[in-house]
N, C-alpha and C positions, 0 to 999 in steps of 0.2 A: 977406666970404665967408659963405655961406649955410652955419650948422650942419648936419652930418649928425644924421640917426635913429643910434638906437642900433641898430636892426635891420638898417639901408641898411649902418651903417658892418660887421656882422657880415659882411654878406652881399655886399660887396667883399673880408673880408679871406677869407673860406672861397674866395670866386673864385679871386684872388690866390695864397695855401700852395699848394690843391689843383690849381692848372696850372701852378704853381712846381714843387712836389714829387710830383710822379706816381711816383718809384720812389726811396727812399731805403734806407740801407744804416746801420743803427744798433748803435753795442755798447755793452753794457751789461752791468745785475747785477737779473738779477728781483728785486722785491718786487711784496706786495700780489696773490699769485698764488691766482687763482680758476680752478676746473675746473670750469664750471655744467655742470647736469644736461641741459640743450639740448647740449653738447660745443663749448659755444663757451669759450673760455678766455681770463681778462682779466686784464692784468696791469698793473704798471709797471716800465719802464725806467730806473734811472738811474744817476750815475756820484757823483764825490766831491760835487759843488756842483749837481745839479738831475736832475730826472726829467722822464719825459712817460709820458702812458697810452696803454697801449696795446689792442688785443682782435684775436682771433686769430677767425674763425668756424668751424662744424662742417665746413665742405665744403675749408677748407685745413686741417687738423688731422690730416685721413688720411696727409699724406705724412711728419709727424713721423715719427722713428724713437727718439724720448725724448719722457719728459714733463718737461715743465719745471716746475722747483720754486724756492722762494725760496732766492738766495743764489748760482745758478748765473747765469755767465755766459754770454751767448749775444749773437750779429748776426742782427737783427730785419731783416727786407728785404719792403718793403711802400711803401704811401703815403700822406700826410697827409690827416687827413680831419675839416673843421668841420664842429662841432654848432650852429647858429647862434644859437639859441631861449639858449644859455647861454654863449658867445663862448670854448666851447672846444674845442680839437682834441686827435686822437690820430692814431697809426699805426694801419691798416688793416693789418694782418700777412700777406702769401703766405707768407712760409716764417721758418724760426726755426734756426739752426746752432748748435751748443756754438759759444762764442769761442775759435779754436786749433786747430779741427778740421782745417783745411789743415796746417797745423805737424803734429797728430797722424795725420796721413795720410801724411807726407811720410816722419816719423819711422819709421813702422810698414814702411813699403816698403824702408827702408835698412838697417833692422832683418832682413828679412825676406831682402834679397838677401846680408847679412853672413853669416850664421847658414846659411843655404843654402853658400855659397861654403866655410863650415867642417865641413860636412857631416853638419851638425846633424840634416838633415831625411832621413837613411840610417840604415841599418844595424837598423830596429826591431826590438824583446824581441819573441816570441810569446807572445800570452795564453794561460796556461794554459786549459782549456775547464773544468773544474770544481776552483773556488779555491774554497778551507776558510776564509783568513784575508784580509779586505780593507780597508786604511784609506783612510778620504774625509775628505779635507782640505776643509770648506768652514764655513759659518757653522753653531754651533747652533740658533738661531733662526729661519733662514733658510725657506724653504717646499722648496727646491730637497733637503735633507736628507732632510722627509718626503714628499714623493714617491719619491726613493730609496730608505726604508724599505719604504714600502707595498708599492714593487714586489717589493723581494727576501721579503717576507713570503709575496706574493704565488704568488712560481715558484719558492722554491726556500730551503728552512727550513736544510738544513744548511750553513749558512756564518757566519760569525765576522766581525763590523762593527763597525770601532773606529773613530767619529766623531774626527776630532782637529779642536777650535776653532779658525777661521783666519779671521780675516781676508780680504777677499775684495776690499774698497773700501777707495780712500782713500788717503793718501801713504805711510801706513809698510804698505799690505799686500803690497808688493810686497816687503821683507825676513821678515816673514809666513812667507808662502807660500813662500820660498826655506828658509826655516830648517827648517818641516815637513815637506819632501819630504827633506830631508837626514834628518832625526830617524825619521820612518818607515823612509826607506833605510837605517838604520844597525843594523835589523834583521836585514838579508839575512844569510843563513848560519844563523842560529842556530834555536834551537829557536819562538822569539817570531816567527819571521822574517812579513812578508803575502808574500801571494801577487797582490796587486794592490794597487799607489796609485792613488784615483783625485782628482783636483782638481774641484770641481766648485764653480758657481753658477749661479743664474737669469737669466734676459733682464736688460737695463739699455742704458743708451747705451754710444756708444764712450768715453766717458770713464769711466762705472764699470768694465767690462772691462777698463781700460788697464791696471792688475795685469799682468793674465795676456800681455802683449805686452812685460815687461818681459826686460831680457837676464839682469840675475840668476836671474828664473827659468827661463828657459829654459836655463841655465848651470846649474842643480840637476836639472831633468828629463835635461837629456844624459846628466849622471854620474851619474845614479843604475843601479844594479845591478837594480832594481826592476822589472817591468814597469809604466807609466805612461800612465794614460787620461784625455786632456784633455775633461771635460765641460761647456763654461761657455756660457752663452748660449741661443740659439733655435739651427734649423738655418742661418738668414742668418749669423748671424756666425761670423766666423772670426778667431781671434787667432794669437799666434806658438804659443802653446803647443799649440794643435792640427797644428802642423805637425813642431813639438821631441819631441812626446808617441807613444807606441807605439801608440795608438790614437785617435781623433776617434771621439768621438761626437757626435750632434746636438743634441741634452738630457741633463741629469741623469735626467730618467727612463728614458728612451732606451737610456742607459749602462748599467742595470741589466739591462733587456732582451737588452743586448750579452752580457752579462760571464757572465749566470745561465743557468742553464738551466732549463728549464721542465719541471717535474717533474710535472708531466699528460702530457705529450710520453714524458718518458719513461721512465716506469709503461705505458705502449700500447707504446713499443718494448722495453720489461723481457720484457712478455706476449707479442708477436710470436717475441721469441730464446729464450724459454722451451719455448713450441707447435715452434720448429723444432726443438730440441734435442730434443724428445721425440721427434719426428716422426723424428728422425735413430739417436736410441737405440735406438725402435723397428723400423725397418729395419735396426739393425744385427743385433740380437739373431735378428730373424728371417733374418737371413742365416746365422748363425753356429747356427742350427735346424736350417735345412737342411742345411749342411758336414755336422754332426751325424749326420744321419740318414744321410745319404750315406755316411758311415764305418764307420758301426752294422753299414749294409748291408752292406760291401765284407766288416768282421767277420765277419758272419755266414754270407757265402758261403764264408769260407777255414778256417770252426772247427768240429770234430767236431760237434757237433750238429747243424749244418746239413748235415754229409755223412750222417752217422744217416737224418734225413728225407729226404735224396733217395734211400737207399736203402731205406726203406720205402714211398715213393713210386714207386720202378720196381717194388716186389714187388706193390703194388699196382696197379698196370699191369699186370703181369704175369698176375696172374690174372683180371684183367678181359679180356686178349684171349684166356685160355685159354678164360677162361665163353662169350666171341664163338663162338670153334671149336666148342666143344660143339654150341651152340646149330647151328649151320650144318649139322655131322653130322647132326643128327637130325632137322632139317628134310630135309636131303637122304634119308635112309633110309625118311622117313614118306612121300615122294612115292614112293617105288619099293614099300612096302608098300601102300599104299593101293588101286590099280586091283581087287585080290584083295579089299579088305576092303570093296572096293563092288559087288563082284560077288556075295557071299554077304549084302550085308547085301540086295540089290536082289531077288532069290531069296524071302528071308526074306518082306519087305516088300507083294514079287506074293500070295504064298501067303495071306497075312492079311487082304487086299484082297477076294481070290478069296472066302474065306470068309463075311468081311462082307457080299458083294456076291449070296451066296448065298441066306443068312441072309432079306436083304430080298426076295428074289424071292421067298420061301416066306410073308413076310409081304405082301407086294403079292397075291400070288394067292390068298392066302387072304379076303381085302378085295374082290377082282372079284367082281361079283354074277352074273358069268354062270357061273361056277364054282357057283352055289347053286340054279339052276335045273334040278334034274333029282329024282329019285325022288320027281316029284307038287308041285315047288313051282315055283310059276310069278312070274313078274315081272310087275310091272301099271306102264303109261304113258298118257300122254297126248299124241297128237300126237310118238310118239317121245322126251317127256318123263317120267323115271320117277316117279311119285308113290307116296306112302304111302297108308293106307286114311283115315288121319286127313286128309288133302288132297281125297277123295273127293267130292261133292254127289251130290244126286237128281236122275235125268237124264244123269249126262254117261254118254258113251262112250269107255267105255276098250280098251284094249290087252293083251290076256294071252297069253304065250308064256313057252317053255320052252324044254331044249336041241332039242328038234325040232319045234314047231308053234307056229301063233300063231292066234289069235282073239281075236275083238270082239264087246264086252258091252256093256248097258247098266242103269248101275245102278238098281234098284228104288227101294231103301232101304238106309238106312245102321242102323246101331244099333253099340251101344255093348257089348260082352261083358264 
């Protein structure tokens, strides 16, 4: 028999695994667990007596719903795959389950329809809308606390936040969490009492949330007197306690958002009911103005002083239509006198006229120049024009008359007297 190569012999057995094991179904307990920075993630598989490697790539990694860490058990489902160059194989990984996950599914829904059937998931506390005192049951450390803080820092300063340390994962936190919600409960009534428990933690798989699906606790949240706000998880998940609980939120931050009120919000409605109450004050007053006045008035019409004035107010009428009459009389009287006092004044008036008109006639004739033509004094013209002596030349022919004759001269000479 002819020896094989060492590469021949690889490269039958990579044939052989990889058309043998196209889809295998493996459980196990990670070690040796890498998260590289490409998101590919490589690990090993193994049980009491052997392992195999394994490596998950970035494009099946999205469907996790956990991250897988050393120590956790899980069913690898994928298929073999030789490296041949170093005659070694691994799983090729599609997907990755906690180990039990069917079991804790099964659990979960038996749980779910018991506790229902008990009427666990009726009858919820209402939250008060602004709580003074509120205990959160979840881890110190945790990140899921300070986001919770920041928030109520955030909207709403007056409220009282007593962390109690709890346990959130792991086997004993499900008596935990039961024993704390008692211990807060055991408040109610008194002066310490909260005004809200709230449970809370951060994302994780179904098996770190398993706590919160336990029946113990969901047997503390029933009987507590407390109002009870189940915060655990992302908005995907949903455990019992969100359905045992008086309220579900979707995050612990979420929760605070829920529970607080935002005191920007209402500072703007403080100033809104402020402005209306004013708005309302002052329309009352000014109603209560007017009643006033209107009273004042009805006073004043039914009280001696005001009947004083209206009878000094008719007195004053009074002589006001007397002073009308007068007047009317003596208008009337002066038309019937009058025709007389214009016949004597029109008399008067001719006669002074007459006078005037006299006057001027005596000065007009006195001014005619043919009034001046007689005892030797004669008027001298020209062409019917009268002239002076000083208008006179040498030569012309003038015109000389009086009141009864006229004759034509002609001048020599002129001279000067």
């Amino acid at each position: 028999m002819k020896p094989l190569s060492v590469s021949s012999l690889n490269a039958q057995i990579k044939a052989l695994l990889e058309s043998t094991f196209l889809e295998v179904r493996v459980e196990g307990e990670i070690s040796n667990c890498t998260i590289h920075t490409s998101g590919h993630i490589y690990f090993s598989l193994k049980d009491e007596e052997s392992s195999i490697r394994c490596v998950m790539f970035k494009g099946n990694t999205k469907s996790l719903n956990f991250t897988p860490t050393n120590g956790q058990k899980i069913i690898a489902c994928g298929g073999l795959s030789v490296y041949s160059p170093r005659g070694e194989y691994q799983i090729l990984c599609s997907s990755l389950t906690p180990s039990g996950a069917g079991d804790l599914a099964k659990a979960y829904e038996l749980l779910k329809a018991k506790l229902k059937s008990k009427g666990y998931f009726e009858n919820k506390k209402s939250i008060p809308p602004f709580p003074k005192k509120i205990a959160i049951l979840t881890s110190l450390t945790g990140a899921a606390l300070q986001d919770m803080l920041r928030v109520a820092k955030s909207r709403w300063n007056l409220i009282s936040i007593v962390a109690i340390d709890t346990l959130v994962q792991g086997a004993e936190s499900k008596f935990m969490l039961a024993n704390n919600i008692q211990f807060a409960d055991s408040f109610f009534g008194t002066k310490q009492a909260f005004d809200i428990i709230i449970i809370a933690r951060g994302g994780g798989s179904k098996e770190d949330l398993w706590a919160f699906n336990e029946e113990i606790v969901a047997d503390a949240i029933y009987n507590a007197k407390t109002p009870i706000i189940s915060a655990v998880g992302h908005e995907i998940d949903f455990v019992i306690s969100d359905f045992v609980a008086d309220l579900r939120a979707p995050t612990p931050s979420a929760c605070m958002e829920m529970v607080l009120p935002d005191s920007k919000e209402w500072l703007q409605n403080l100033d809104s009911i402020t402005e209306h109450f004013e708005s309302q004050i002052t329309q009352f007053f000014s109603h209560k103005q007017k009643q006033l006045a209107t009273l004042q008035q009805l006073y004043q019409s039914i009280s001696y002083q005001a009947k004083l004035q209206k009878a000094q107010q008719d007195i004053t009428e009074c002589f006001s239509f007397l002073h009308l009459i007068m007047q009317q009389f003596f208008i009337k009287k002066s038309k019937e006198i009058a025709p007389n006092l214009l016949h004597i004044s029109f008399e008067s008036a001719l006669m002074r006229q007459s006078f005037i008109l006299q006057s001027l006639h005596k000065e007009l004739s006195a001014l005619n120049p043919q009034n001046k033509i007689h005892n030797g004094y004669v008027q001298i013209s020209i062409n019917k024009a009268i002239k002076t002596l000083d208008k006179l030349h040498n030569g012309d022919i003038i015109e000389l008359c009086d009141d009864v004759m006229e004759a034509k001269a002609e001048i020599i000479s002129i001279q000067q007297s």
